[in-house]
Backbone as CSV, one residue per row, in Angstrom:
resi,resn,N_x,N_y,N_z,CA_x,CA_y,CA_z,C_x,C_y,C_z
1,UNK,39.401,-11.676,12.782,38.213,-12.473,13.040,37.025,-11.840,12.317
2,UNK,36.373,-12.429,11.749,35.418,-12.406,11.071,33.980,-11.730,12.013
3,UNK,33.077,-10.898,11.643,32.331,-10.296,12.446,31.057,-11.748,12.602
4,UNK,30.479,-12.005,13.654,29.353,-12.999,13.821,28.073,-11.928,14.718
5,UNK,27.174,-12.258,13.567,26.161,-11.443,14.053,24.546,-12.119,14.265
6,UNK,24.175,-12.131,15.483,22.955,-13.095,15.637,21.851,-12.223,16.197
7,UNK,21.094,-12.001,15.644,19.636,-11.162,15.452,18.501,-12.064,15.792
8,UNK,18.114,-12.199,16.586,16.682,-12.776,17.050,15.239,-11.352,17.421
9,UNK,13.919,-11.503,16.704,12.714,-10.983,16.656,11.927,-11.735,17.101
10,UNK,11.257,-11.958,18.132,10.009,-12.783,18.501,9.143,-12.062,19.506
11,UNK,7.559,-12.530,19.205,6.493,-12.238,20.025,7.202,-13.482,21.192
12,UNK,6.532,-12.429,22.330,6.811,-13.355,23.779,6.436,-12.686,24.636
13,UNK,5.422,-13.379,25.636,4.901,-12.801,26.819,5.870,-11.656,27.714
14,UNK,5.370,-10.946,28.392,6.277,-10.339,29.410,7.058,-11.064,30.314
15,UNK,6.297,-11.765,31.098,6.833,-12.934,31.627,8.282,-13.535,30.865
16,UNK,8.189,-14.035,29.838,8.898,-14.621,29.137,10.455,-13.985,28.734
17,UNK,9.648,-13.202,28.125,10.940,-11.720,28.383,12.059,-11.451,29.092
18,UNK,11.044,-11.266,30.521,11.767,-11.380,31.489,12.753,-12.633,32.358
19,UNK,11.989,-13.862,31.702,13.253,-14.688,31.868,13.967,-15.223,30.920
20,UNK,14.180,-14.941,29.573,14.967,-14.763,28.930,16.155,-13.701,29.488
21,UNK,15.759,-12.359,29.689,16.761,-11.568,30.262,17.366,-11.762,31.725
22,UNK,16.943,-12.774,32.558,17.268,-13.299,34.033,18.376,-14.216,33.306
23,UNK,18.083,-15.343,32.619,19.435,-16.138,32.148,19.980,-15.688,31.624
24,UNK,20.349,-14.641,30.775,21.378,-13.539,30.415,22.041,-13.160,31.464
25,UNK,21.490,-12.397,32.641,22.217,-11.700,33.165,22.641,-12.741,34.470
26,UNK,22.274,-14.065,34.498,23.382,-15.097,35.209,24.186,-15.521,34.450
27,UNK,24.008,-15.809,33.205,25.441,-15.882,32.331,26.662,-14.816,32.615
28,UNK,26.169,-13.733,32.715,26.980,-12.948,33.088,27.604,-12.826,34.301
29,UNK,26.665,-12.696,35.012,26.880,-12.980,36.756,27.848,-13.687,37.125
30,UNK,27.551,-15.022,36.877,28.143,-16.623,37.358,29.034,-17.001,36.751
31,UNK,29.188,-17.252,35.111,30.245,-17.546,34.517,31.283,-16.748,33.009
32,UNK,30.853,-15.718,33.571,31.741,-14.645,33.169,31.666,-14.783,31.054
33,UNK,30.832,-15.430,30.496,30.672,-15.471,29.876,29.002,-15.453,29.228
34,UNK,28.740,-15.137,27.613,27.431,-15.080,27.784,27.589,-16.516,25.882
35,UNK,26.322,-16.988,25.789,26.528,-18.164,24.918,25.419,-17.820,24.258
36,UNK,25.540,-18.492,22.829,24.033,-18.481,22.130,24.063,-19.771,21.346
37,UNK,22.814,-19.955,21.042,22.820,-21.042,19.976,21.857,-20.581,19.504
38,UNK,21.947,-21.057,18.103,20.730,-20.699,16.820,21.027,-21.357,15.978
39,UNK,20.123,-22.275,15.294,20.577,-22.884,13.906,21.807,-23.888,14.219
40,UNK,21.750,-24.579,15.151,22.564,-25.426,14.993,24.148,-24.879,15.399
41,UNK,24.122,-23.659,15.302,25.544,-22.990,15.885,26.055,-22.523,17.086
42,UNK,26.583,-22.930,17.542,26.879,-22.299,19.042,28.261,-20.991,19.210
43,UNK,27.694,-20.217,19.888,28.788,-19.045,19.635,28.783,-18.945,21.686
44,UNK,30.325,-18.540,22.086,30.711,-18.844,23.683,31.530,-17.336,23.681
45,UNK,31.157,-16.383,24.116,31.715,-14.918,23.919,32.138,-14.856,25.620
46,UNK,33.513,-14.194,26.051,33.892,-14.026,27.238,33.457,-12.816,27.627
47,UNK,33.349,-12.077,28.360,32.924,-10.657,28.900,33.582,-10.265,30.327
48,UNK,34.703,-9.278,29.970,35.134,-8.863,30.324,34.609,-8.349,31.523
49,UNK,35.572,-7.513,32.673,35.132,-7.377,34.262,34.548,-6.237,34.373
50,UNK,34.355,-5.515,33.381,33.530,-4.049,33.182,33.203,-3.689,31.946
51,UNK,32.143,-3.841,31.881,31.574,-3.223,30.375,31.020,-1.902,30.707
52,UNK,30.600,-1.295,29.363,29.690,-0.616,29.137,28.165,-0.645,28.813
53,UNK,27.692,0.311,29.751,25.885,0.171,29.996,25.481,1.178,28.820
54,UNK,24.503,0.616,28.311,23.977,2.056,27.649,22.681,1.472,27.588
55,UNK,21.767,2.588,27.778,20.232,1.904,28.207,19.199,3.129,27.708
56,UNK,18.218,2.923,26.141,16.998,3.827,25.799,15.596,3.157,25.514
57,UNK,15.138,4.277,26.280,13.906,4.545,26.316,13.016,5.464,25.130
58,UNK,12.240,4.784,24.324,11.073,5.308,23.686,10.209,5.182,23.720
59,UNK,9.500,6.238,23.607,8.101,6.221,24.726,6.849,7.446,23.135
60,UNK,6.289,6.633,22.650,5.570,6.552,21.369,3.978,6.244,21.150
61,UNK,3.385,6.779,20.388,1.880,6.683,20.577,1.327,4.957,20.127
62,UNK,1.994,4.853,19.161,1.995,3.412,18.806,2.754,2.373,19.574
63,UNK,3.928,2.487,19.688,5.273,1.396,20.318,5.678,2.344,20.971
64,UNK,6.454,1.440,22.093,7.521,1.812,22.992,8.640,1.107,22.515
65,UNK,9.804,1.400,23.037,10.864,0.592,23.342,12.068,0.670,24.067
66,UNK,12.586,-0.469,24.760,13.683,-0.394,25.671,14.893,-1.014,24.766
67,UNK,15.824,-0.105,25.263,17.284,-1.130,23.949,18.672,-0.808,25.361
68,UNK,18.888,-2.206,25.560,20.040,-2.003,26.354,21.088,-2.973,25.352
69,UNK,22.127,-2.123,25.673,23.243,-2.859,25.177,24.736,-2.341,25.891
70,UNK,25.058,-4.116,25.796,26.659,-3.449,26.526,27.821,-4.066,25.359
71,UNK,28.830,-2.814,25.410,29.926,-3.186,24.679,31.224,-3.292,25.874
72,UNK,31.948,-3.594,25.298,33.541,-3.913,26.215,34.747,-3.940,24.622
């Protein structure tokens, strides 16, 4: 299988943010899968009953940043 890689960058309120990452993590929750669309493409990825957490913090005079990501 061919690697599919979908990269999204956008300004967005905190608020916003945060519910972007709330329907993520009921995708996950509820139907055991997580989905994207962009450009007209829809990609439907299953996720397994235990992943891996990995979660950083940078903490910078200019930017911060949080990067969570889970693999399985």
């Amino acid at each position: 299988m061919d690697l599919i890689e979908i990269k999204e960058k956008e300004l967005l309120s905190r608020e916003a943010a945060a519910a972007r990452l709330h329907a993520l993590a009921d995708m996950l929750a509820k139907e055991n899968d997580v989905e994207f669309e962009r450009g007209g493409m829809r990609v439907k990825v299953h996720v397994p009953d235990e992943v891996h957490l990995k979660l950083e913090f940078e903490l910078g005079e200019d930017e911060s940043e949080l990067e969570i990501e889970l693999t399985w």
